[in-house]
N, C-alpha and C positions, 0 to 999 in steps of 0.2 A: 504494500500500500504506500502510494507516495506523500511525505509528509509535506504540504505546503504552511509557509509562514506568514498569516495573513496582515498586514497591517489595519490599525483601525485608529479612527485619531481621537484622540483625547477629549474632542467636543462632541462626541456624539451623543451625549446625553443631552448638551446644548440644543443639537439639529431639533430633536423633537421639540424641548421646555420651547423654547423662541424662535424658532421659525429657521434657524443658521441652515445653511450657508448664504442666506440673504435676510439679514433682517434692517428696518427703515428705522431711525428715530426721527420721533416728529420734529422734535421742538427745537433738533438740532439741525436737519436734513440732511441727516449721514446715512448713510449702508454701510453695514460690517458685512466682509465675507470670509472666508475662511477656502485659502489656498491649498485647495489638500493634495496630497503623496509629494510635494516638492524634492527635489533632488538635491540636498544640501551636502557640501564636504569642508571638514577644514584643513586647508592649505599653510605648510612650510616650508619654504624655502630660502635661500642665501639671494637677499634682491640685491648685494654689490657684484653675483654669477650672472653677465651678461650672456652667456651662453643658456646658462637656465631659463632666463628670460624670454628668449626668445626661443624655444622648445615649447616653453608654455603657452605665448602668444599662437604658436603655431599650431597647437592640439587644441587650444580652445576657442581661437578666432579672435582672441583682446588680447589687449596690454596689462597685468598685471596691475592697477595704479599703486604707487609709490609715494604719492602727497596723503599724510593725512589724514583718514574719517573721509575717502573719497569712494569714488565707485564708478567701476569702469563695466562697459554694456555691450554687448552685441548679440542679437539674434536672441536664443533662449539662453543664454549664459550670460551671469552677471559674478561679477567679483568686488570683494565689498573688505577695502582696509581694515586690518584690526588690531592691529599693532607690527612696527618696523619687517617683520618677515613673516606676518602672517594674514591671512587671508580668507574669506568664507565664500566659497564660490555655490552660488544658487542655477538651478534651472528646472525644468520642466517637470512631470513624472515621468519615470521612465529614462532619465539619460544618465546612464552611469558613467561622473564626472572620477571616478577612483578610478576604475579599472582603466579608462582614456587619458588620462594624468600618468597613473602608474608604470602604462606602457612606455608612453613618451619620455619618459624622465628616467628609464632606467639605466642604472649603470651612474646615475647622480646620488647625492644626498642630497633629499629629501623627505617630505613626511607627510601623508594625504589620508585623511580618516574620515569614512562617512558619517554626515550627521543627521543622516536621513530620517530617522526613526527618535532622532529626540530631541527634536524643536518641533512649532509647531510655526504658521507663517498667516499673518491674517490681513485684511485690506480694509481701510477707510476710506471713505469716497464722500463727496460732499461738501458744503460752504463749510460746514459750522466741524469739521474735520478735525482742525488744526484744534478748535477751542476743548473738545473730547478728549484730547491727547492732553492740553494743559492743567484739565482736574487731579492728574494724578505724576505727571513728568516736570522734574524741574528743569529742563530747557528752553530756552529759550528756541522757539518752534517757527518763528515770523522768517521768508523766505530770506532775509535781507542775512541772517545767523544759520541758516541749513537749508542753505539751496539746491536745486536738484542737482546730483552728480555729486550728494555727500550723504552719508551716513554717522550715525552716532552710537554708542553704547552708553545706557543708562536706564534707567527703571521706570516701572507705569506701579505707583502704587508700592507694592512689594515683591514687583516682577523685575528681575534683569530680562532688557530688551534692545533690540539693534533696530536703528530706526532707521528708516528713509525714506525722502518725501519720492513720492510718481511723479508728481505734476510740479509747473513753477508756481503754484499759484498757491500753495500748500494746501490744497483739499483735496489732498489724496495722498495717502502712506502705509505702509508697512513696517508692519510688525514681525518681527524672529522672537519668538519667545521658546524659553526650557518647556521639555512635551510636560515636565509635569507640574509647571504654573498655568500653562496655557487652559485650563477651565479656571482658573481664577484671574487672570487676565482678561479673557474674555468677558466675565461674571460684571470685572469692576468696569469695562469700556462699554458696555449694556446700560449698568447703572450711569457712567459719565453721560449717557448718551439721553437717557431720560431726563437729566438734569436741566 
């Protein structure tokens, strides 16, 4: 008998109670959704190895970015700074960035760990987007301090979370949150959002 390993995300008690993976707050005009099976890895590498660099760029179709809390984009692959040699590269379900990394880079030192399975990734959408995010983040969230093609690490409440805005206009971001805050993540950006 073949054992399969099934994922299931951590909001699925939410789908039912609230309506996820689409739900509206009024008073705010936001949408929460919830990005499910995303392909997340964390990436290590030596960013003063211009040869690595460019091995990466090559397997994954971007540039690594090297400034920052920035984030670099192309196609379904997104790479998102997070400290001097490390890196969280996001994309789709279904694209295994470990095993396409791992090949290209081998015979280097490096270090590429899935994080598929334990974060969770959810979306805001909306004017009142930015204000949802401020009941419980102490960032400063105004496009002018985290504008698009940057990211941040910091917390919603009593969650660590990696943030970055979609849009320039900041009514639209993402959230990476640990798989096992993200029911109480969610819980408190539901209550932000009736506020």
């Amino acid at each position: 008998m073949l054992n399969e390993n099934k994922q299931q995300s951590p909001l699925t008690g939410l789908h039912t109670d609230f309506g996820l993976p689409l739900l509206h707050g009024d008073s705010n005009r936001v949408s929460l959704s919830e990005q499910s099976l995303v392909s997340l890895a964390n990436l290590r590498v030596d960013p003063s190895n211009s040869t690595i660099l460019g091995t990466v760029q090559a397997c994954l179709g971007l540039e690594l970015p090297l400034v920052p809390n920035t984030v670099a984009h192309d196609g379904d692959i997104t790479a998102l700074w997070l400290a001097p040699d490390e890196w969280l590269l996001r994309a789709g379900a279904g694209v295994d960035l470990v095993s396409r990394v791992e090949h290209a880079l081998a015979g280097h030192w490096f270090a590429i760990t899935d994080q598929s399975s334990g974060y969770s990734a959810v979306q805001l959408h909306g004017p009142g987007a930015r204000n949802v995010l401020n009941a419980g983040c102490p960032l400063d969230l105004h496009p002018r301090a985290l504008p698009l093609g940057r990211c941040a690490q910091s917390h919603f409440f009593k969650a660590s979370v990696l943030l970055r805005p979609l849009e320039d206009t900041g009514d639209a971001w993402e959230l990476i949150v640990r798989r096992s805050f993200a029911d109480y993540a969610v819980r408190m950006l539901l209550d932000a959002m009736e506020g």
